[in-house]
C-alpha positions in Angstrom: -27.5 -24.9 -18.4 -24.5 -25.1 -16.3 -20.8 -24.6 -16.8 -19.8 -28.7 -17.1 -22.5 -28.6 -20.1 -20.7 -26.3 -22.1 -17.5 -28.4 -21.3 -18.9 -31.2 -22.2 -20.3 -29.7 -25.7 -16.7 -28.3 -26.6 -15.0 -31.6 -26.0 -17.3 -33.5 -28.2 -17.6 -30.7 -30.8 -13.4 -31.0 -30.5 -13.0 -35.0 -30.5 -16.1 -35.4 -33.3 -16.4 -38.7 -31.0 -17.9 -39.4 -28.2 -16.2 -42.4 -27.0 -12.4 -40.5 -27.7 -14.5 -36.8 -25.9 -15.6 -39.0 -22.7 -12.2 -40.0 -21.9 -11.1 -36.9 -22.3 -13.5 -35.7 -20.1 -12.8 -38.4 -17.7 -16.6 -39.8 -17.8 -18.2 -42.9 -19.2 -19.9 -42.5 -22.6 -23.0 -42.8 -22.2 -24.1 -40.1 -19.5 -22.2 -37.8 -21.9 -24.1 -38.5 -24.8 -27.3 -38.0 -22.0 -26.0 -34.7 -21.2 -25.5 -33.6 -24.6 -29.0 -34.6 -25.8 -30.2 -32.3 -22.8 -28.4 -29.6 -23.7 -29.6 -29.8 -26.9 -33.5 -30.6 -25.5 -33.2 -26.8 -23.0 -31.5 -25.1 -26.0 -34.4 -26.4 -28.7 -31.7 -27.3 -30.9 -29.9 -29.9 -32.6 -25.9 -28.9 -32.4 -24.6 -32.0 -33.9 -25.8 -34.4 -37.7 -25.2 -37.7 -36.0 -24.6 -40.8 -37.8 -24.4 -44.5 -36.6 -20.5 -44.0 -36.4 -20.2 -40.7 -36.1 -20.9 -37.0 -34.5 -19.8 -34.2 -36.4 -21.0 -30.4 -35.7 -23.6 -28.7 -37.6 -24.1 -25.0 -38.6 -25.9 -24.4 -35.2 -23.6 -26.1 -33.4 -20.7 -24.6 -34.8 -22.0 -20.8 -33.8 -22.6 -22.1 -30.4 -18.7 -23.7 -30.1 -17.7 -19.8 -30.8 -19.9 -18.5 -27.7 -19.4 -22.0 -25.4 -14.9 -21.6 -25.3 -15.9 -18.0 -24.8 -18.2 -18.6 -21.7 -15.7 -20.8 -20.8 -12.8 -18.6 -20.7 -14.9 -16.1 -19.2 -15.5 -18.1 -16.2 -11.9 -19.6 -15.7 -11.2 -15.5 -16.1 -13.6 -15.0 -12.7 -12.0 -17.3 -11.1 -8.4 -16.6 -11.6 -9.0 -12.7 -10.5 -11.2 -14.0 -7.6 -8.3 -16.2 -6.3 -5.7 -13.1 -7.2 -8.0 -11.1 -5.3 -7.7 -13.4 -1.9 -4.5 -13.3 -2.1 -3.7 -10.1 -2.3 -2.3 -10.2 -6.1 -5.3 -7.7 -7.1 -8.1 -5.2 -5.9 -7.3 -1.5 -4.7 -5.4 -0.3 -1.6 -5.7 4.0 -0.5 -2.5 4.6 0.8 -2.4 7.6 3.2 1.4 9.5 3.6 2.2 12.7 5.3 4.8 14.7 3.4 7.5 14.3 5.7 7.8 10.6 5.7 6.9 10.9 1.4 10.6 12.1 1.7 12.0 9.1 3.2 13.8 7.3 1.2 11.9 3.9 2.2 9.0 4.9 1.1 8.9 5.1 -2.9 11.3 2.4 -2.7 8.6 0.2 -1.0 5.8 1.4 -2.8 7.8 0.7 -6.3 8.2 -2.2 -5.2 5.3 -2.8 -4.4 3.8 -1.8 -7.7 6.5 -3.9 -9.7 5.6 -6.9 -8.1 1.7 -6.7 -7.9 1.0 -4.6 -11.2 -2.9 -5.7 -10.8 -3.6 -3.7 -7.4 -4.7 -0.2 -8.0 -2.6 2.2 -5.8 -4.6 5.4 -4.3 -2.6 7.8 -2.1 -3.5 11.0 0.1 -1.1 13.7 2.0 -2.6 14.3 4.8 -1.7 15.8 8.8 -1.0 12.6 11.1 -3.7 12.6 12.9 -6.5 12.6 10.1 -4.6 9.8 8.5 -4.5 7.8 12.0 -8.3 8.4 11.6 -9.1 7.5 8.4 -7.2 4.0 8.6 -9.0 3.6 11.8 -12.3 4.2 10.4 -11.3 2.3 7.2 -11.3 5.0 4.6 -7.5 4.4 4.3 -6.2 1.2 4.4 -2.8 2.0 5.3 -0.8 4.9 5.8 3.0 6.3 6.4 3.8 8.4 9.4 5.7 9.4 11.7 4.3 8.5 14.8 3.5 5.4 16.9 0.0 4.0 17.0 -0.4 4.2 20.8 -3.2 6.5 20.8 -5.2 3.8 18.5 -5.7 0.3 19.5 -7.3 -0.6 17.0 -4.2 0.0 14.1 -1.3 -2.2 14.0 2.0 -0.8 12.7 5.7 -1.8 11.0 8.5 0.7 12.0 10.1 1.2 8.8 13.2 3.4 10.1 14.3 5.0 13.3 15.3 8.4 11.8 17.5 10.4 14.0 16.2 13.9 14.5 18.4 17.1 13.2 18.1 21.2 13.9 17.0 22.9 11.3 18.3 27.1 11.9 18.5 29.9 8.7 21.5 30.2 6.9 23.5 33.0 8.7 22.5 32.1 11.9 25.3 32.2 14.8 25.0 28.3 15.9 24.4 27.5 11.9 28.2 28.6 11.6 29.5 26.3 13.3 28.9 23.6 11.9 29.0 21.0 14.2 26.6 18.8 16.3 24.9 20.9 18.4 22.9 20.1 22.0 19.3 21.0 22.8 20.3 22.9 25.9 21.7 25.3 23.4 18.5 26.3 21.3 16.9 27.1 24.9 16.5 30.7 24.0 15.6 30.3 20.1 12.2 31.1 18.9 10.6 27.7 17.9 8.8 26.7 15.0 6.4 23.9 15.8 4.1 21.3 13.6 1.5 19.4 14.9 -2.6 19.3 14.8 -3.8 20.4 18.1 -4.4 17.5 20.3 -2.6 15.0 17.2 0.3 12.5 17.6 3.3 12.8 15.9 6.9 14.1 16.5 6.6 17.0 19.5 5.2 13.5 21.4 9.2 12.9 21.6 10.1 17.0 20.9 8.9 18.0 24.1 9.8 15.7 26.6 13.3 16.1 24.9 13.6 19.4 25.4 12.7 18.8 29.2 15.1 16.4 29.8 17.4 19.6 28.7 15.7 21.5 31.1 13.5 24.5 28.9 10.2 24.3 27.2 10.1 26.1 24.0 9.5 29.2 23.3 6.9 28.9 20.4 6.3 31.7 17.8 5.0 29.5 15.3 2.5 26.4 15.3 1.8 25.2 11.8 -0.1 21.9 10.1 2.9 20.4 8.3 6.5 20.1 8.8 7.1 21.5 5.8 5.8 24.7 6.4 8.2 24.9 9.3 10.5 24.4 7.4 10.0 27.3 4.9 9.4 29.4 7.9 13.0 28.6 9.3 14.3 29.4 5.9 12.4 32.9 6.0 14.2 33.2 9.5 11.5 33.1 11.6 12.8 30.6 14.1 14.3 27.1 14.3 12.8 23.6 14.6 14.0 19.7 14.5 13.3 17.8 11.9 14.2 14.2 10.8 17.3 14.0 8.7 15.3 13.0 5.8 13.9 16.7 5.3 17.3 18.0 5.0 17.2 18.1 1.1 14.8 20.9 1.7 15.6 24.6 1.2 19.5 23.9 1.7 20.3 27.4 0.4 18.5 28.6 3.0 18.2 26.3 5.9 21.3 24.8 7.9 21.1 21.2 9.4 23.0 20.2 12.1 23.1 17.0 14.0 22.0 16.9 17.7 24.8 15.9 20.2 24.8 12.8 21.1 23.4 13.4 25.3 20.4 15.5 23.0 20.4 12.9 19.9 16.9 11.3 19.8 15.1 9.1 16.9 11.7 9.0 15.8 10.2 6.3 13.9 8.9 6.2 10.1 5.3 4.0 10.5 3.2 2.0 8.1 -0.1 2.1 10.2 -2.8 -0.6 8.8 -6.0 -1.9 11.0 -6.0 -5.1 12.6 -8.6 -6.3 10.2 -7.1 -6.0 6.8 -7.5 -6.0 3.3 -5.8 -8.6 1.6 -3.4 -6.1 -0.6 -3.0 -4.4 2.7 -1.9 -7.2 4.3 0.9 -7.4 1.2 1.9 -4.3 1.5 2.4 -4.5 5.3 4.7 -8.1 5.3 6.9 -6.6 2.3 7.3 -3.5 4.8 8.2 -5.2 7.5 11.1 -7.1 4.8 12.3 -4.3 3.8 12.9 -2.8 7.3 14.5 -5.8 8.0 16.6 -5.6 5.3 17.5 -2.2 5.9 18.3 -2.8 9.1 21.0 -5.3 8.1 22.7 -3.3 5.4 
């Protein structure tokens, strides 16, 4: 029994005539009233009282009408979230972040976006350190993922640069430069104890920290290396030190951190990255062309 039989069963059962159900059906009448009788002949029973002018269902026929438009939905079902599926419109996409670019603004705007418009994906996220989320879109546990960092280290990822976020100095409340209040250049947090963030041997922001800091002519002087930029962060707000940060993060600890922009000879960006893998998902492949909109659009406001 295939699909067309059970259209070709509902039509008749429908019309009650089989002249009026072929037309419907587009066929000639008498290889539907064939394919009826086999239907009946592979189900071993009669669905319809026939008469010389007319076809009208029975009581067997009328139970199998119930179960036939059923089937029949059923498969136009399949193939409505097959062809969703293909294009994107539905499935599952894990959606990597670290907590730093979370705070972006871009980010939960895209993703609600996201969301609004394709309600039929399932959205799966992790926080993790840059270079384990690099890794896990590479090896396709993640299918995308938000970072700051290029992807230069993996050929194999393709990326949208959602912002260039220009970088700030993060210093305790209290603290002598913090006072002033003013842009402030890197030459001038040569002697500060650093806080830095990174995964050994992991991309991220020091990849433009540190060759900034040369070009003002000092390597830091580190007295802290953490996992997450957040926890340099809380550090600089226990006083410990003093770190850059993208501006995005200054929302964090204000009444006990001071942000101050870098002069403009210091000033340096660093850029907010959707990372997906050249082979893509289909929902990843959504996601990616509406970032790459809305960094455009940003870009223009």
């Amino acid at each position: 029994m295939e699909l067309r039989h059970l259209r070709y069963f509902v039509a008749v059962a429908e019309e009650q005539h089989m002249t009026r159900a072929a037309q419907r059906l587009g066929i000639q009448q008498p290889p539907l009233s064939q394919q009826i009788r086999d239907l009946e002949r592979e189900l071993g029973v009669q669905l319809f009282d026939r008469t010389p002018r007319s076809i009208r269902l029975n009581a067997s026929g009328q139970v199998f009408l119930k179960d036939a438009r059923r089937l029949l939905a059923e498969a136009e079902a399949a193939v409505a979230r097959v062809r969703q599926a293909s294009r994107g419109e539905s499935g599952r996409i894990a959606v990597g972040y670290t907590s730093s670019a979370s705070l972006h603004p871009l980010v939960p705007k895209l993703l609600r976006a996201f969301n609004e418009k394709h309600p039929q994906v399932d959205l799966e996220f992790q926080e993790n350190a840059t270079r384990d989320l690099l890794e896990a879109v590479a090896n396709e546990s993640l299918d995308a993922a938000f970072v700051r960092s290029t992807t230069d280290r993996y050929p194999a990822l393709r990326s949208v640069i959602l912002d260039k976020e220009p970088m700030v100095v993060a210093l305790p409340v209290g603290h002598r430069l913090a006072i002033r209040r003013k842009a402030i250049s890197l030459g001038e947090l040569a002697d500060e104890p650093w806080i830095f963030y990174r995964r050994a041997d992991g991309p991220g922001i020091q990849d433009e920290l540190m060759p900034a800091c040369r070009k003002a002519g000092f390597t830091p002087r580190i007295v802290a290396d953490v996992p997450r930029l957040l926890s340099a962060v809380t550090l600089v707000s226990a006083g410990k030190g003093i770190t850059i940060v993208p501006q995005a993060i200054g929302a964090v600890h204000q009444e006990s951190v001071a942000y101050l922009q870098l002069a403009r000879a210091s000033a340096f960006t660093i850029p907010l990255t959707l990372v997906y893998r050249r082979t893509r998902s289909a929902p990843a492949e959504r996601l990616a062309d509406m970032a790459a909109r809305t960094a455009k659009n940003a870009r223009a406001t």
